[in-house]
C-alpha positions in Angstrom: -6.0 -33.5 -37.4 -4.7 -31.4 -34.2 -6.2 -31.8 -31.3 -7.9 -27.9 -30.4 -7.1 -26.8 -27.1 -10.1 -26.5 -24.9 -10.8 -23.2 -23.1 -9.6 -22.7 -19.3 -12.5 -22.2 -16.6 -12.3 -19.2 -14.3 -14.3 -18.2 -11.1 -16.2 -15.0 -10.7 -16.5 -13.8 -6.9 -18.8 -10.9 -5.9 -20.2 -9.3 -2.5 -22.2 -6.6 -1.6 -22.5 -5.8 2.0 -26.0 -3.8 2.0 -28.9 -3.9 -0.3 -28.1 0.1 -0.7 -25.0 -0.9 -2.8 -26.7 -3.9 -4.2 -29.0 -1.1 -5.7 -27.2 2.5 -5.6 -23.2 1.3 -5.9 -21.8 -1.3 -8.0 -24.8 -4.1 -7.7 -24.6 -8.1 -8.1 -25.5 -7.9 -12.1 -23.2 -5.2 -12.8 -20.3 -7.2 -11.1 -21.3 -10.3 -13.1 -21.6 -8.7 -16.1 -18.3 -6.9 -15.9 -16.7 -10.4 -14.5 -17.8 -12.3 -17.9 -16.7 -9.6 -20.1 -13.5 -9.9 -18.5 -13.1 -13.7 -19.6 -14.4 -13.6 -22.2 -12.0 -10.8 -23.6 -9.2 -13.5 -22.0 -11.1 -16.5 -23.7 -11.9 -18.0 -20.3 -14.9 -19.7 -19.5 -17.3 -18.6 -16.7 -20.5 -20.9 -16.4 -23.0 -19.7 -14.2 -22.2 -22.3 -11.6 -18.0 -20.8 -11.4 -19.9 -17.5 -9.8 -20.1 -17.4 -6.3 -22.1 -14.6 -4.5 -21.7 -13.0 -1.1 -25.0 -10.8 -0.5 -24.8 -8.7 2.5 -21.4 -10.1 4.1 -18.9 -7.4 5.3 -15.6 -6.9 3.5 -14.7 -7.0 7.3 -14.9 -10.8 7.5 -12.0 -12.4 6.0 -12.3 -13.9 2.5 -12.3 -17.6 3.4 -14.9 -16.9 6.2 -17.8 -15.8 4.1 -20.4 -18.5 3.1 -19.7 -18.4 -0.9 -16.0 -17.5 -0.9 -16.0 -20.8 1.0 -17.2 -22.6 -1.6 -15.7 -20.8 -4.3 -11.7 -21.8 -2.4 -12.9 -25.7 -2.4 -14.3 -25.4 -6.0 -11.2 -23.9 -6.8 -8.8 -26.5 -5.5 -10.9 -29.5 -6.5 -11.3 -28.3 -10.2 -7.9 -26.7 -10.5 -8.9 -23.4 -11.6 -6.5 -20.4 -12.2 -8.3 -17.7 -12.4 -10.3 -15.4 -9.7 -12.0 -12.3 -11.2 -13.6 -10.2 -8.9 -15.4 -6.5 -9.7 -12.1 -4.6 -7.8 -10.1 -5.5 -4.7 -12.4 -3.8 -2.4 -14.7 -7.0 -3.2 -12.2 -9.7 -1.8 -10.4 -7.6 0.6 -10.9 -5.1 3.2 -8.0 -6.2 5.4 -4.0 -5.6 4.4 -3.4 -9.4 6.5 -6.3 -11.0 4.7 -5.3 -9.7 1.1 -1.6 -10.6 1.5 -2.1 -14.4 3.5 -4.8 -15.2 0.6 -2.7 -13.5 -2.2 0.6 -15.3 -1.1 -1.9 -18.5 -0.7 -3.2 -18.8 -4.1 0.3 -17.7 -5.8 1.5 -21.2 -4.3 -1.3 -22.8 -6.2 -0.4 -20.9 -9.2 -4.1 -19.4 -9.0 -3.8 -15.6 -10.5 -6.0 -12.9 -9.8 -8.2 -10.2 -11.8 -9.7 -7.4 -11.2 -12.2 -6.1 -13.5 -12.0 -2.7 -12.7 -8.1 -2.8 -13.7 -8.4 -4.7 -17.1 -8.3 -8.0 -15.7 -4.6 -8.3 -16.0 -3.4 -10.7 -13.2 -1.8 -9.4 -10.0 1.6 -9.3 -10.6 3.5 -11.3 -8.1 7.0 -11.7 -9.8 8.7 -9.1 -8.5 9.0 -6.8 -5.8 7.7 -3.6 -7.3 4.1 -5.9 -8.0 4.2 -6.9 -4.8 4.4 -3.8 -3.2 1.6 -2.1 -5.0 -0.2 -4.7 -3.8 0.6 -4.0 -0.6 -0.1 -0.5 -1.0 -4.1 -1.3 -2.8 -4.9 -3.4 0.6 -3.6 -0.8 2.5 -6.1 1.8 1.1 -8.8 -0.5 1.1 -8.0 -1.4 4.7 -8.1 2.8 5.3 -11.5 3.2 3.6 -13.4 0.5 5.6 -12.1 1.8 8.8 -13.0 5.8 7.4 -16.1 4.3 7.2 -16.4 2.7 10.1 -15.4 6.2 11.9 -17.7 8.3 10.0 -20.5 6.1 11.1 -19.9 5.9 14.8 -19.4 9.7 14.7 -22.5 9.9 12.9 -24.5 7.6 15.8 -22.5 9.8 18.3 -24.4 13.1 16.9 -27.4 11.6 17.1 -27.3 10.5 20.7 -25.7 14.1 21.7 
């Protein structure tokens, strides 16, 4: 009889970085939920213990920085996993460096990368048109946290004036 091939394990990582996105935006469940429907359409495993949780860290901080991404990069190495999910890119990454360091990082451990959002395919990092979107995605993301970060000290300006 042939030996049956045993499913692959994947990671799930989420973050919110305020309790009014953990309840108004895209919330911890929601992520989760969206992350195991995602590997479970790629018949991957996700136990509860392969999900690693950032509440109220800052995109700003850089992925291996944060308390459970940490944990999740050691978990990763030790167990040879393949596969991150996250929600969307904006989860991981608010910083072009940060997203193209860690991207180029895990490709050399042959550890691919999924964003819900998108259909879970993999980031494509086989040729150059893949790698510039890329690029591009962390460079919008990278725009959006410092829009942000403008509208808010504007908004504390108006207040003081």
């Amino acid at each position: 009889m042939a030996k049956q091939k045993q499913a692959e394990e994947c990671v799930l990582y989420v973050r919110v970085s305020t309790t009014r996105q953990a309840e108004d935006g895209v919330s911890i469940d929601a992520q989760i939920a969206k992350g195991k429907a995602n590997a479970e359409f790629r018949n991957l495993l996700l136990p509860d213990e392969n999900i690693f949780i950032d509440d109220g860290v800052s995109a700003k901080v850089p992925l291996w920085s944060r308390p459970a991404a940490k944990q999740m990069k050691e978990f990763i190495l030790k167990q040879k996993i393949k596969h991150i999910f996250a929600y969307r890119m904006d989860r991981l990454f608010r910083s072009t460096i940060d997203c193209l360091a860690t991207v180029e990082e895990l490709d050399e451990f042959g550890i691919g990368i999924h964003f819900c959002e998108s259909g879970g395919q993999p980031l494509d990092l086989s040729s150059a048109v893949g790698r510039m979107l890329i690029t591009i995605l962390a460079a919008f993301g990278e725009m959006e946290r410092n829009l942000i970060s403008e509208r808010t000290c504007m908004a504390l300006q108006h207040l003081k004036d």
